[in-house]
MARKOLGU-395359 format. One record per residue (C-alpha): x negated, y negated, z negated. Coordinates in nm, 4 decimals, always signed. Each point is the difference from the previous one (the first is absolute). Layout:
BEGIN
<x: X y: Y z: Z> .
...
***
This chain:
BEGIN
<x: -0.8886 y: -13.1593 z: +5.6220> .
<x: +0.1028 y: -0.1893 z: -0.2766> .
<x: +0.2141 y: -0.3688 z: -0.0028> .
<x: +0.0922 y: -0.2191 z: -0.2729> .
<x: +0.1281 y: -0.1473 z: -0.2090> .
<x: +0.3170 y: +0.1254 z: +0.1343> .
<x: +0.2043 y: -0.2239 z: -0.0211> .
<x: -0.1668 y: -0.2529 z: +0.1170> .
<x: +0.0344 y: -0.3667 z: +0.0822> .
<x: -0.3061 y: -0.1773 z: +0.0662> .
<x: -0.2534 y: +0.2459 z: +0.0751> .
<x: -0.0700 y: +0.4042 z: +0.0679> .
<x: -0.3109 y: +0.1613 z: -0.0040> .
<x: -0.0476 y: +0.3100 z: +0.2333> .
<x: -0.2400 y: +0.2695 z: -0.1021> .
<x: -0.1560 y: +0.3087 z: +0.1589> .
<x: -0.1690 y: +0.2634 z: -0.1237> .
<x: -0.1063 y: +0.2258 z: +0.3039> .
<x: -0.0791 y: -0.2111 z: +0.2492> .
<x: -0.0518 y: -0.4020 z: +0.0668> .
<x: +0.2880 y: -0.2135 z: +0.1442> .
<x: -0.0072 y: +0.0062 z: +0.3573> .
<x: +0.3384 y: -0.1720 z: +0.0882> .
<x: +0.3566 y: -0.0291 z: -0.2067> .
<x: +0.3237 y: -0.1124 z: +0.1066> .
<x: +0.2644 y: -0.1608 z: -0.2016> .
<x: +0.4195 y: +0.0929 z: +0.0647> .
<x: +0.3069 y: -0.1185 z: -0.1158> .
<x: +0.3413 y: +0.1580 z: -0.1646> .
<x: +0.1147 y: +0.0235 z: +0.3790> .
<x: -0.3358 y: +0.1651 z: +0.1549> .
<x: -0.1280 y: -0.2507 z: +0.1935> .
<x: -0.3944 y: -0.1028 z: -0.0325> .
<x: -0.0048 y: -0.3784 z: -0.1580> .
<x: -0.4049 y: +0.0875 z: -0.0098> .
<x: -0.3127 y: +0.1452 z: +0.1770> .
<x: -0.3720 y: +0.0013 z: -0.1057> .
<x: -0.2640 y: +0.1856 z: +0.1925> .
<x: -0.3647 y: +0.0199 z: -0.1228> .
<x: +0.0071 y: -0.0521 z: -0.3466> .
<x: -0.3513 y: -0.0431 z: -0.0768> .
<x: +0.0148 y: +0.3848 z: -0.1008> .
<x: +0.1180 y: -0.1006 z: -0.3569> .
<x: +0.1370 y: +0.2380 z: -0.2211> .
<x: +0.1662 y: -0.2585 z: -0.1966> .
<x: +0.1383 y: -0.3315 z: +0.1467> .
<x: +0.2634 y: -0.2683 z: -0.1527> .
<x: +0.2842 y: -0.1091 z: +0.2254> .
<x: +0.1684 y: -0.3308 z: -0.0874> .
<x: +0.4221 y: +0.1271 z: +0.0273> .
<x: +0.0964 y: -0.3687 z: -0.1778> .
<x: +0.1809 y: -0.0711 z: +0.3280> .
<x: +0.2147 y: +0.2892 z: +0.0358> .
<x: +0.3624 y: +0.0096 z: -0.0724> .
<x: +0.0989 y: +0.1885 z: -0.3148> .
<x: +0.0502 y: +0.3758 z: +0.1392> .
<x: -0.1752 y: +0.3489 z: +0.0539> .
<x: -0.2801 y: +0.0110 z: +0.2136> .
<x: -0.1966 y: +0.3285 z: +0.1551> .
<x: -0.3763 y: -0.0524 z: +0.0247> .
<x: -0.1529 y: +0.2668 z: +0.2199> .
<x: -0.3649 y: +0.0121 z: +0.0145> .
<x: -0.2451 y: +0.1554 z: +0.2945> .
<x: +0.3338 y: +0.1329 z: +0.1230> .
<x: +0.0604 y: +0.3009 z: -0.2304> .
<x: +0.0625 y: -0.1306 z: -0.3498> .
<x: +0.3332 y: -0.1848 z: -0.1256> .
<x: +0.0895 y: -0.1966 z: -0.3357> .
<x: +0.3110 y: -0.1645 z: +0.0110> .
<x: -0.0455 y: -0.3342 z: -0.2147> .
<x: +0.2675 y: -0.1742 z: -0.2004> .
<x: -0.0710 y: -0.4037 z: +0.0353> .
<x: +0.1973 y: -0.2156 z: -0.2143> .
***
């Protein structure tokens, strides 16, 4: 999985190469979930508008096995 730009302030795109997007989930600095997706369209690449998040690192997980933490400024 790939995420950027990182950092970030607007938007991130997340990419997968092995297999499409079937749900992702979006953490904070302290652990707790500010965001769940299911059913993706099976994507392997969708754009995520982050413009409302506070400045901070961020862990996107996606079909529960893969984690990027994200810097948003």
């Amino acid at each position: 999985m790939t995420v950027y730009p990182n950092p970030a302030s607007q938007t991130i795109t997340i990419e997968t190469t092995a297999e499409p997007i079937k749900q992702f989930k979006m953490y904070d600095s302290m652990g707790l979930q500010i965001l769940l997706q299911y059913h993706v369209q099976h994507k392997t690449r969708i754009v995520l508008d982050i413009s409302t998040l506070k400045p901070g690192i961020y862990t996107v997980e996606v079909n529960q096995s893969v984690r990027k933490k994200i810097t948003v400024l």
